[in-house]
N, C-alpha and C positions, 0 to 999 in steps of 0.2 A: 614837153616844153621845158622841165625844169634842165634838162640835159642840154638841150641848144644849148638856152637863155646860158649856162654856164658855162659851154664850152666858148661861144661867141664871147660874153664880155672877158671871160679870162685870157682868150687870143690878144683884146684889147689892149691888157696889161703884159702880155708878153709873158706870162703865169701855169703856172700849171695848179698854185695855191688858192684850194678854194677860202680861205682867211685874209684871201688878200681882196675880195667883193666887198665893196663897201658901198653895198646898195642894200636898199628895204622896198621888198615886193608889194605894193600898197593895194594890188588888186590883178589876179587873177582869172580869165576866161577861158570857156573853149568851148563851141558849136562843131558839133557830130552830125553830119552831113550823111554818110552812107557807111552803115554796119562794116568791121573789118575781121575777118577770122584773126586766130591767134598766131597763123604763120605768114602772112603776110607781109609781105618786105613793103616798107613806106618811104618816101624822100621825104626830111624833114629838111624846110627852109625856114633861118628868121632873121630880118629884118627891122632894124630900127623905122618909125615911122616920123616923118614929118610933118609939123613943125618941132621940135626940140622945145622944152620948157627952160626956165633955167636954174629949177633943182632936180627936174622928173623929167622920162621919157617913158615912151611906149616901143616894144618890143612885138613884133607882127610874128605868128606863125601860122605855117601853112605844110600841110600834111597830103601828099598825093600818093596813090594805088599808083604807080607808074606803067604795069601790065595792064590797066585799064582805062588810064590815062581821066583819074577820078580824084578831084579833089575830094578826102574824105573827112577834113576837119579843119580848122581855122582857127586860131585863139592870138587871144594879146594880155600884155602884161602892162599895168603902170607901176614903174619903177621911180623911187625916190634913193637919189646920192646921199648918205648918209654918212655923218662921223661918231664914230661909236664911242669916240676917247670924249665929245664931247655931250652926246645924246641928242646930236638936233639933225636937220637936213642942213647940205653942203649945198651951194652951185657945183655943179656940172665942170671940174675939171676942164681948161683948156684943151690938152690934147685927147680928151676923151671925147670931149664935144665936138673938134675938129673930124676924130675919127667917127663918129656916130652919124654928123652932117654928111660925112661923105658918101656912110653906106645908107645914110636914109630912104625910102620911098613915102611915095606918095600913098596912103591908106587906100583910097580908093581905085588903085592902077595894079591892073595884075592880077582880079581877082583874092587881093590879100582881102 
């Protein structure tokens, strides 16, 4: 999760700088659905979900066996915008917010 969740918002920024997140992970999950061996190739998907807060979002991920066509895990993330030069939560950057509505889903659609 922590690998999306980083490469998805840093794509946001246009970044490859992981100093340049200025988010705080406020709460971490993940449901383990069906055992996975160690060689196992996975499709990792994630997902901003809908509604958007306006300091916090949540982050959907979803993990499938694609040779078995098995979802085997599912997690989310509540994330808080944060500004570190001042120590408090930010709103939600405009064009972050713009792009995060876009890629939004719906929590409950999809199997997320």
């Amino acid at each position: 999760m922590e690998t999306l969740r980083s490469e998805y918002y840093l794509r946001l920024f246009h970044s490859t700088d992981p100093s340049q997140l200025d988010i705080i992970i406020a709460e971490a999950r993940c449901r383990y659905f069906a055992p996975v061996s160690y060689d196992t190739d996975l499709l990792g998907e994630v997902a901003p979900a809908s509604p958007l807060g306006r300091t916090s979002f949540a982050l959907l991920y979803r993990f499938t066996d694609e040779a078995h066509h098995l979802v085997t895990a599912r997690g989310h993330t509540a994330i808080v915008t944060y500004d570190y030069a001042t120590g408090s939560k930010k709103p939600i950057p405009g064009p972050m917010r713009a792009s995060l509505q876009r890629d939004a889903i719906d929590p409950r659609s999809e199997g997320w």
